[in-house]
C-alpha positions in Angstrom: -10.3 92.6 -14.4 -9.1 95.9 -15.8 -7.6 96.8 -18.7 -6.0 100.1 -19.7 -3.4 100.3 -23.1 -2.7 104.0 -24.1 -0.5 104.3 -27.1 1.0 107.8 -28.1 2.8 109.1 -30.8 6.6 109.3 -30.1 8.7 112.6 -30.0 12.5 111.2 -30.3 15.6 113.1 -30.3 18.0 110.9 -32.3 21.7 111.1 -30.4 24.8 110.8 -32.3 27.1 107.9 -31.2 29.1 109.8 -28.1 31.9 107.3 -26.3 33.3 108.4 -23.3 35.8 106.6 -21.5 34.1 102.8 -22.6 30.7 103.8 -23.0 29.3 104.9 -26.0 25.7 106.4 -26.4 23.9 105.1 -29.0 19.9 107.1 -28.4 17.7 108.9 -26.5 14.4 109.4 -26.2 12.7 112.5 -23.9 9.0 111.7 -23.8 7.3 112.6 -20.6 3.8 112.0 -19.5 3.0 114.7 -16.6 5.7 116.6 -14.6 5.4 116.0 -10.5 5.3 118.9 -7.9 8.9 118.3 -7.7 9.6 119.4 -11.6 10.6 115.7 -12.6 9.4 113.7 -15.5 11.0 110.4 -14.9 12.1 107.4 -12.3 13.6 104.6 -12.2 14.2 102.3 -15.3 14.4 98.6 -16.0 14.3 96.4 -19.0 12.7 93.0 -20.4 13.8 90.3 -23.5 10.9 88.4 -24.8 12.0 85.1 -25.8 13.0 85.5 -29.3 15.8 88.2 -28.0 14.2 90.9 -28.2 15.0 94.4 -26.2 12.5 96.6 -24.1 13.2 99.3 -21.9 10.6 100.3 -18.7 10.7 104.0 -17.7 8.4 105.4 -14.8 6.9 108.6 -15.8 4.6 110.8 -13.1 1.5 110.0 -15.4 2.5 106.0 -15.4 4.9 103.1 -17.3 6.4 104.1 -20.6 7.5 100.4 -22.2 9.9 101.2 -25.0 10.8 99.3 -28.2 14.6 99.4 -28.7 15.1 96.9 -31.3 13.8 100.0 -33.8 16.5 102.8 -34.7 15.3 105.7 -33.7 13.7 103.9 -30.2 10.0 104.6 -29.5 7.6 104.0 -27.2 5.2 101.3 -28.1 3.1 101.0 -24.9 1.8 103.0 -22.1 0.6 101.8 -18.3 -1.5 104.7 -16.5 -1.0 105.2 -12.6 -2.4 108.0 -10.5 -0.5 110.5 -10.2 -0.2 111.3 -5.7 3.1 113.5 -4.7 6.0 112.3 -5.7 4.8 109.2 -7.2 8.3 107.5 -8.8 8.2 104.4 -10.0 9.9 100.9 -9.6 9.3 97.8 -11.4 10.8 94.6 -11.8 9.7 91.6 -14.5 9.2 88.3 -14.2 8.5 85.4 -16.9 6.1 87.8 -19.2 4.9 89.9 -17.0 5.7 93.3 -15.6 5.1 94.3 -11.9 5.1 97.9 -11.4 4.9 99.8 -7.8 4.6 103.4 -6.9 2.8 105.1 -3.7 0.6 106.5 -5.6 -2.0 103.4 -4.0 -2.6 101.1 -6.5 -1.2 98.4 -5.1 1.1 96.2 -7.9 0.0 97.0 -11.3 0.7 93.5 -13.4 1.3 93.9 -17.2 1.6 91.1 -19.5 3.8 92.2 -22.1 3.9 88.8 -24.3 2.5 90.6 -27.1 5.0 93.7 -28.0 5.4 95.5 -29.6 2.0 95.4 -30.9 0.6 95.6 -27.2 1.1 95.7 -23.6 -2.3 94.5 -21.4 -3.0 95.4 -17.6 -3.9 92.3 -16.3 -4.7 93.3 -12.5 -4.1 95.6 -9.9 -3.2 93.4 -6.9 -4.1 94.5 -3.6 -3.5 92.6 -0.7 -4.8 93.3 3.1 -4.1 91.8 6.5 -6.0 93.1 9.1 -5.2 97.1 8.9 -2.0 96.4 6.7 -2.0 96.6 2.9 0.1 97.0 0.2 -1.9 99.7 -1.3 1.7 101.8 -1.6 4.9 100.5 -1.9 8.4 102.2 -2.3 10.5 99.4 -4.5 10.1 96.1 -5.4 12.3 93.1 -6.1 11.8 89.8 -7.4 13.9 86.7 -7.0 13.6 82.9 -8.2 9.0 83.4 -8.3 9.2 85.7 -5.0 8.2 89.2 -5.4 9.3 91.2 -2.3 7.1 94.9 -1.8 9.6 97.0 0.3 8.8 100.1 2.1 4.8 99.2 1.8 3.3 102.6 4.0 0.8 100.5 5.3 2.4 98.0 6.2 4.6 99.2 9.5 7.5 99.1 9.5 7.7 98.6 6.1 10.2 96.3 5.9 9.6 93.4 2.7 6.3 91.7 1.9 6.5 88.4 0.6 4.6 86.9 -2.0 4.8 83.9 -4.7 4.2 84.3 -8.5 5.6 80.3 -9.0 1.7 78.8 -9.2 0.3 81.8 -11.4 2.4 84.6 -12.0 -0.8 87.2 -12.1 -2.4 85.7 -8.7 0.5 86.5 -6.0 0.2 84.3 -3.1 1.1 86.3 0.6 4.0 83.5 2.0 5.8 86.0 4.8 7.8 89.2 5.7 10.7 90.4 6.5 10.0 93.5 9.2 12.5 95.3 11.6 12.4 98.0 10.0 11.8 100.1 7.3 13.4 98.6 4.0 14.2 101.3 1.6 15.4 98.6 -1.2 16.6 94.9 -1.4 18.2 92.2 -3.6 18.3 88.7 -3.2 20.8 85.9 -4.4 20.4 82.2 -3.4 17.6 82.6 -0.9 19.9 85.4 0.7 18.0 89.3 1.2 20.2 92.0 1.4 18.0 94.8 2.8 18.6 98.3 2.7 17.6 100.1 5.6 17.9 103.5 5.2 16.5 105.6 8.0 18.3 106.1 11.5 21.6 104.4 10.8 20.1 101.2 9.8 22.7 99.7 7.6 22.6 96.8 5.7 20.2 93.6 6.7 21.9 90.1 5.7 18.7 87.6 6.0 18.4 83.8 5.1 14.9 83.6 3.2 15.1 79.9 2.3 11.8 79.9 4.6 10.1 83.0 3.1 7.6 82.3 6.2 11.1 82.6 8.6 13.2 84.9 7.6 16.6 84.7 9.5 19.0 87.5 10.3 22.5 86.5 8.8 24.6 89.4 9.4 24.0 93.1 10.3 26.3 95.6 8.6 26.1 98.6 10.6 28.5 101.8 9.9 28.8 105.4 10.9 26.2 107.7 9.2 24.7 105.4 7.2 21.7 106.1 5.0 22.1 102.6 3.2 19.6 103.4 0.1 20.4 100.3 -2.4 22.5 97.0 -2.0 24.1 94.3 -4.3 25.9 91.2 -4.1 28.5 89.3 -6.5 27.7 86.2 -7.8 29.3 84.1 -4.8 28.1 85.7 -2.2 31.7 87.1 -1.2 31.3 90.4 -1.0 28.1 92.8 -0.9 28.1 97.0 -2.4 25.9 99.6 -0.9 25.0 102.8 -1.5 24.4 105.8 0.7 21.8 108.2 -0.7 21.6 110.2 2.8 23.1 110.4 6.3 26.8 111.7 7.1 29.0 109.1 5.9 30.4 109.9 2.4 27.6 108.8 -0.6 29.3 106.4 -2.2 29.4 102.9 -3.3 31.2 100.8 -0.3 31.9 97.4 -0.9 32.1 95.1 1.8 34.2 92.0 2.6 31.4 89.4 4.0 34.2 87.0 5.0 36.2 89.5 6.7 34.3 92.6 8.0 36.6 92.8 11.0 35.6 93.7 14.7 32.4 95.7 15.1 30.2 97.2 14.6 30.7 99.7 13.2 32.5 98.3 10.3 34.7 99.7 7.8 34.1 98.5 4.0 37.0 97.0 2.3 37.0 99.5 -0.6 34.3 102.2 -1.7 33.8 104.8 -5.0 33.0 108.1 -5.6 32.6 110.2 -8.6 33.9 112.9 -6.6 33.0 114.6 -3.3 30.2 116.2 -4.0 28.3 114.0 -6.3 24.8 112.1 -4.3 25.3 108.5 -5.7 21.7 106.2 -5.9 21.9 102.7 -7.5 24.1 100.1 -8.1 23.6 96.9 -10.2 26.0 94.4 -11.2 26.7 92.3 -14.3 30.1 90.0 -14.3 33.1 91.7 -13.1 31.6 95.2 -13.7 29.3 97.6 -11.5 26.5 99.9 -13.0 26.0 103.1 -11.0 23.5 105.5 -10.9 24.3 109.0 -9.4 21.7 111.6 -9.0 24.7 114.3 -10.1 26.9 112.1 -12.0 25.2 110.4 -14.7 25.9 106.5 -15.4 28.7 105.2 -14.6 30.5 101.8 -15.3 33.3 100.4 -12.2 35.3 97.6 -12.8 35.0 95.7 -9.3 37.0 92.4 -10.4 39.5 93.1 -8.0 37.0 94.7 -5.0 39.6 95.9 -3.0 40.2 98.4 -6.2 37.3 98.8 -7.7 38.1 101.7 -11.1 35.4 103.9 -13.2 35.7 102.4 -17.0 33.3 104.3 -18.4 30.2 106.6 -17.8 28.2 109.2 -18.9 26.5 112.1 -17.5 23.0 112.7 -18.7 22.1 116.1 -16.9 25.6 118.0 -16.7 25.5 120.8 -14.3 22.8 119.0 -11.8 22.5 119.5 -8.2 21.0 117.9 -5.1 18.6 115.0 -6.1 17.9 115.5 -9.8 19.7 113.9 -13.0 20.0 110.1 -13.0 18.1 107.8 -11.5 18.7 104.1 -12.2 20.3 102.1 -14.5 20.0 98.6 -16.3 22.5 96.5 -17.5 21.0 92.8 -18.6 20.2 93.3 -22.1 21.7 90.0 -23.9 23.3 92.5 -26.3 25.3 93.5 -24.4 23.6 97.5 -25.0 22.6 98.8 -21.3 20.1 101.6 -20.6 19.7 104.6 -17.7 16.9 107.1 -16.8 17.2 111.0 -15.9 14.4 112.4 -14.0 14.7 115.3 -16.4 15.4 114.2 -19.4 14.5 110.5 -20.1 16.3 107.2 -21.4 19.5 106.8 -22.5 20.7 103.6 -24.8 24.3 103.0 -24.3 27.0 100.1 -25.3 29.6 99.1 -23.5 33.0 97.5 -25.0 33.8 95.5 -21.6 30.9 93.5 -21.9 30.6 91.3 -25.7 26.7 90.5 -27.0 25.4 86.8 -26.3 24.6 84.9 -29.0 21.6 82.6 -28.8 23.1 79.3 -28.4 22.8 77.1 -31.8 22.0 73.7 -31.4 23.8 70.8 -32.4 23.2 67.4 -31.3 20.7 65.5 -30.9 20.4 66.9 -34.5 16.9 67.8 -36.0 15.2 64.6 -37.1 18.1 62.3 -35.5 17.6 58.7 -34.6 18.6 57.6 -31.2 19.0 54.1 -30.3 17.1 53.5 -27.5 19.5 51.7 -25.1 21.8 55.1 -25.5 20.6 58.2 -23.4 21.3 60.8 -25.4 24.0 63.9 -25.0 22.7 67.4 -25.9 24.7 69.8 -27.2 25.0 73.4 -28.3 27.2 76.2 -28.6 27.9 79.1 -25.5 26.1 82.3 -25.4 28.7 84.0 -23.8 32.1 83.4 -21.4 30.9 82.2 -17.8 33.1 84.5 -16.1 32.8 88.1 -17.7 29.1 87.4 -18.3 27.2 85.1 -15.9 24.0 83.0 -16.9 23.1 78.9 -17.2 20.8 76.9 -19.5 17.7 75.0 -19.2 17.2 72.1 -22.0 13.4 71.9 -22.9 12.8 68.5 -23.9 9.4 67.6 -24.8 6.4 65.7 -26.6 4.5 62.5 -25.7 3.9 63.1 -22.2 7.2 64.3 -21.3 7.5 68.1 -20.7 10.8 68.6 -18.7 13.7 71.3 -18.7 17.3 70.3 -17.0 19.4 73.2 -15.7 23.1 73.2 -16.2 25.7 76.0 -16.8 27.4 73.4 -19.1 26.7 73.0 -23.0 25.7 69.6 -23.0 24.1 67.6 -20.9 23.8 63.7 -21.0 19.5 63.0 -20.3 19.3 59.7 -18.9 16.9 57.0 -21.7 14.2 56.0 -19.3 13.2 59.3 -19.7 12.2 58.3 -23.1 9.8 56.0 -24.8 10.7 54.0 -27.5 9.5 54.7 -31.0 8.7 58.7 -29.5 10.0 61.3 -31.5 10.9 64.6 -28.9 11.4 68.3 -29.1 14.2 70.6 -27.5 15.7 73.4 -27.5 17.8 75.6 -25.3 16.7 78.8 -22.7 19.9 81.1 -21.9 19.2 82.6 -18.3 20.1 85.0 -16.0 18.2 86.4 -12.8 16.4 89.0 -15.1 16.4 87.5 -18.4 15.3 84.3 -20.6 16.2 84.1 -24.1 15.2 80.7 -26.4 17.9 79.2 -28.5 17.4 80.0 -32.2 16.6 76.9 -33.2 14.5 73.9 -32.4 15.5 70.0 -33.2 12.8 67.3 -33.1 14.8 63.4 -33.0 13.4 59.8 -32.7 14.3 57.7 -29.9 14.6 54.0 -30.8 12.1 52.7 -33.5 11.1 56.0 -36.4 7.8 56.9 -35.3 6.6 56.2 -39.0 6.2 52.7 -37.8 3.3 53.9 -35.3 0.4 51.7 -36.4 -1.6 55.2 -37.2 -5.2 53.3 -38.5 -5.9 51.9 -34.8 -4.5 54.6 -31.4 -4.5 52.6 -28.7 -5.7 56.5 -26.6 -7.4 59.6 -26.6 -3.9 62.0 -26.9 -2.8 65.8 -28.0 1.1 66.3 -28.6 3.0 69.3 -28.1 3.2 71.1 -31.2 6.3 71.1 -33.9 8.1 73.3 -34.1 7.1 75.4 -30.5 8.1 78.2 -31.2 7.1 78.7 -34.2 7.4 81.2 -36.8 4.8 81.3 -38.6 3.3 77.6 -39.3 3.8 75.0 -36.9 1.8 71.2 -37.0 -0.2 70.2 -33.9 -1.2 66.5 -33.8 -3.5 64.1 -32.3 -4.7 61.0 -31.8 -8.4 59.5 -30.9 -9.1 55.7 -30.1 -12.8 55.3 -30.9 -15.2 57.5 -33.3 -15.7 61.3 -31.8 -16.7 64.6 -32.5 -13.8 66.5 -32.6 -13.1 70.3 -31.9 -9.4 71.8 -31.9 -9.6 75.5 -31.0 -6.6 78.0 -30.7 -6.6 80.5 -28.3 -4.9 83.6 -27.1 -3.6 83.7 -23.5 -6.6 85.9 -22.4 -8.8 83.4 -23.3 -10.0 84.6 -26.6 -11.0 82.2 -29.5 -8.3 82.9 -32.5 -9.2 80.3 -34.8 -11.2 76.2 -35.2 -8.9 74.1 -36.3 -11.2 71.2 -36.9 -15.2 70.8 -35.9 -16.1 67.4 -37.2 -16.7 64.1 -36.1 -13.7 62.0 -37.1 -13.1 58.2 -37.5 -10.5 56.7 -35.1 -6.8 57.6 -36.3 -3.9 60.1 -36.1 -4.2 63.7 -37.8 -2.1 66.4 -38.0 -3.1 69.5 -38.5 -1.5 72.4 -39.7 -1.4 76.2 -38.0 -0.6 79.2 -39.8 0.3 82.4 -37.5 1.1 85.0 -40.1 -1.9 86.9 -38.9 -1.5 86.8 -35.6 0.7 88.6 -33.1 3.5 87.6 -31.0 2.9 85.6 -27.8 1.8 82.8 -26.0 -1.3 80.7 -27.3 -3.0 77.4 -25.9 -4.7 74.9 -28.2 -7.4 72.7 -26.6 -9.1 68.9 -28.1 -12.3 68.1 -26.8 -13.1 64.7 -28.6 -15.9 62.9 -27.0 -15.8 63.2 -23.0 -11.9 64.0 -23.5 -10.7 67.3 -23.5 -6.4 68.5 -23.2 -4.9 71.9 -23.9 -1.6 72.6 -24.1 0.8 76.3 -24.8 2.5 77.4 -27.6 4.5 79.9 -28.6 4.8 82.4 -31.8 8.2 84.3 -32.3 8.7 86.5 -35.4 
């Protein structure tokens, strides 16, 4: 294992707020490492929210990854990834859980970055390579990751370069090969619903429609095939309906084309129902979407905001240009628009991030709790109805919940895109007290509720006969997360040495709890993190031949 952290000092170039048209700039920050052959700094961009809400932005760099703290005002980089530098050497990354997986064809494979720990620290877990036979993913062009899958496209050595398939669901730093996608080369992909939309740039290729419910099958849905096409990025809304492309090259205009999947007409070719341009002479690259807007990335035109509610009409709202007076393929690169904030970011290979707001999208709010309430008593013939309050409106700003309900064996989330859910009792044991709390999600980000409530189902559990444990057991910790005490308890049947140990998630002893032999009974034990970082931690009981360890988390 490998581990490379390089923090620099920070050169920032505070921005005064500038709207235009919707969009108002709120920073900057210009920090290269290394300029390429081709006199550019900077790549693609994309951003991550550690659980407690707070806002990172990723920027490739010739040198490597810049990872970039914008919860601070001025912004500043907090955390550096090295990469080689080998020609052009862009780079695309896309997150998942805690992690970071960064690609470039510079041949390093995927560099994985656990960044559970900023803004103190971002680690370099691994560099994965993967071979089969002659083909490897030593260099890839993009990635893209979807529900655990991470898809390499455009891997060099991996002909045609279509998508690689691997799975990050068992252990998100060992990727597991499951299939691939390859009839030609992919440029760049998305995926919705087990559905691959698939880029493929070169020789009037189009736009790949594939059923990946069997990642080891992949199916050809659709092909979307259309005169000069040099399809470079694609997207899809939310139900499926209609699908936007970008042309970065060929003769057909470079625009974004949206496309009617119900109703393409006869063909091919086919003719999109609607399409944008900043104007004719402007090389568009990226598109991303977030509710009923589009984020575009043009090369010439800056960031740029569409309103695509009504797709066979889709109107600019708002946008930016980052490197006025730009020709050919410099100026903006990508764009991302998740942040719960509602605050979007976009990278200019010349001159760095920008940090913009956008007053068509409102902030999420992190989802109060309010029934079961904390230290509640259910009856235990009653399942019990959680509630809390919505992060944001369904429609203008997509995502769903996942209730975390935990303690005494039971470990279970329930996804819904309601706020409440009825959890039926025989999930419950009676005289148990529980844990829960609320994660707001989207595809790209996972937020915790503010708060979280512990109840009793049926008898208190202060009538637990604690002199005489009928088992060897470890409960989750309360509260989880915590901030900075929490209370871990256990239970032992029969006389036993006892050692509770804390640990960091690389395995590193952070503190002895207890080292003792102990008479049979229940103890709780306090934890104090005030000294710690941010991050995930795992406690572990060994007691006699019986050893458990279980996670928690620290948010400050």
């Amino acid at each position: 294992m490998r581990l490379i952290l390089v923090l620099m000092c920070t050169v920032v170039f505070v921005a005064p707020l500038l709207a235009q048209n919707g969009v108002t700039l709120l920073d900057t920050l210009n920090y290269p490492h290394g300029v390429s052959p081709q006199n550019t700094m900077f790549s693609a961009c994309w951003g991550w929210v550690s659980p407690d809400g707070k806002e990172y932005a990723i920027i490739g760099t010739y040198l490597g990854t810049s990872i970039i703290d914008l919860n601070v005002s001025p912004i500043e980089e907090v955390a550096f990834i090295s990469g080689n530098p080998a020609g052009y050497c862009y780079r695309e990354f896309k997150t998942y859980k805690q992690y970071l997986y960064i690609v470039s064809e510079g041949g390093r494979g995927v560099q994985i970055v656990d960044m559970s720990q900023l803004p103190d620290t971002a680690i370099l877990v691994r560099e994965f390579q993967f071979a089969f036979g002659a083909k490897n993913i030593a260099r890839s062009h993009s990635v893209t990751l979807a529900d655990g899958y991470l898809y390499l496209n455009g891997s060099a050595n991996w002909q045609p370069a279509g998508c690689v398939i691997f799975s990050l669901r068992e252990d998100p730093t060992n990727p597991v090969y499951v299939g691939e996608f390859e009839p030609t080369y992919v440029h760049d992909a998305y995926v919705r619903n087990d559905t691959l939309y698939a880029a493929a740039i070169f020789s009037g290729g189009g736009l790949y429609v594939v059923d990946v419910q069997n990642k080891a099958n992949p199916v050809i849905i659709r092909k979307i095939e259309y005169a000069g096409s040099g399809t470079h990025h694609a997207w899809a809304t939310i139900d499926g309906r209609y699908a936007l492309t970008t042309d970065e090259i060929g003769s057909t205009p470079s625009s974004l084309k949206i496309w009617d999947m119900q109703n393409l007409g006869p063909g091919p070719p086919y003719t999109p129902l609607a399409s944008y341009r900043y104007s004719p002479g402007d090389l568009i690259h990226n598109v991303h979407g977030r509710g009923h807007f589009a984020y575009v990335s043009h090369y010439t035109a800056g960031m740029r905001v569409v309103d695509v509610s009504n797709p066979a009409s889709p109107v600019e709202v708002g946008g930016y240009d980052s490197y006025p007076g730009s020709g050919g393929f410099g100026g903006c690169w990508g764009v991302y628009p998740y942040f719960p904030s509602g605050r979007w970011i976009g990278s200019d290979m010349q001159t760095g991030l920008y940090l913009f707001d956008f007053d068509g999208l409102a902030p999420r709010t992190r989802s109060p709790l309010i029934s079961p309430a904390d230290e509640d008593t259910i009856a235990s013939n009653v399942s019990p109805v959680f509630t809390w309050n919505s992060a944001a409106d369904q429609q203008a700003d997509p995502h769903y919940y996942e209730v975390h309900v935990w303690g005494n064996g039971l470990d279970t989330l329930f996804k819904t895109r309601d706020t409440s859910l009825a959890i039926a009792s025989h999930y419950f044991l009676d005289g148990e007290s529980y844990s829960w709390h609320v994660w707001i999600k989207d595809e790209f980000t996972e937020v915790s509720s503010q708060d979280t409530f512990q109840f009793h189902f049926g008898t208190p559990t202060t009538g637990v006969n604690e002199e005489m444990p009928l088992r060897f057991s470890l409960d989750q910790n309360y509260p989880n997360p915590f901030n900075p005490g929490t209370t871990i308890t256990y239970e032992i049947p029969t006389a036993s040495p006892v050692l509770l140990t804390v640990f960091d998630a690389l395995g590193r002893e952070v503190k002895q709890l207890v080292n003792a032999i102990q008479p049979p009974g229940r103890y709780r034990v306090q934890f104090d993190g005030t000294r710690i970082s941010n991050g995930v931690y795992f406690y572990r009981l060994k007691a006699g031949s019986y050893q458990e360890q279980r996670k928690m988390v620290l948010l400050k």
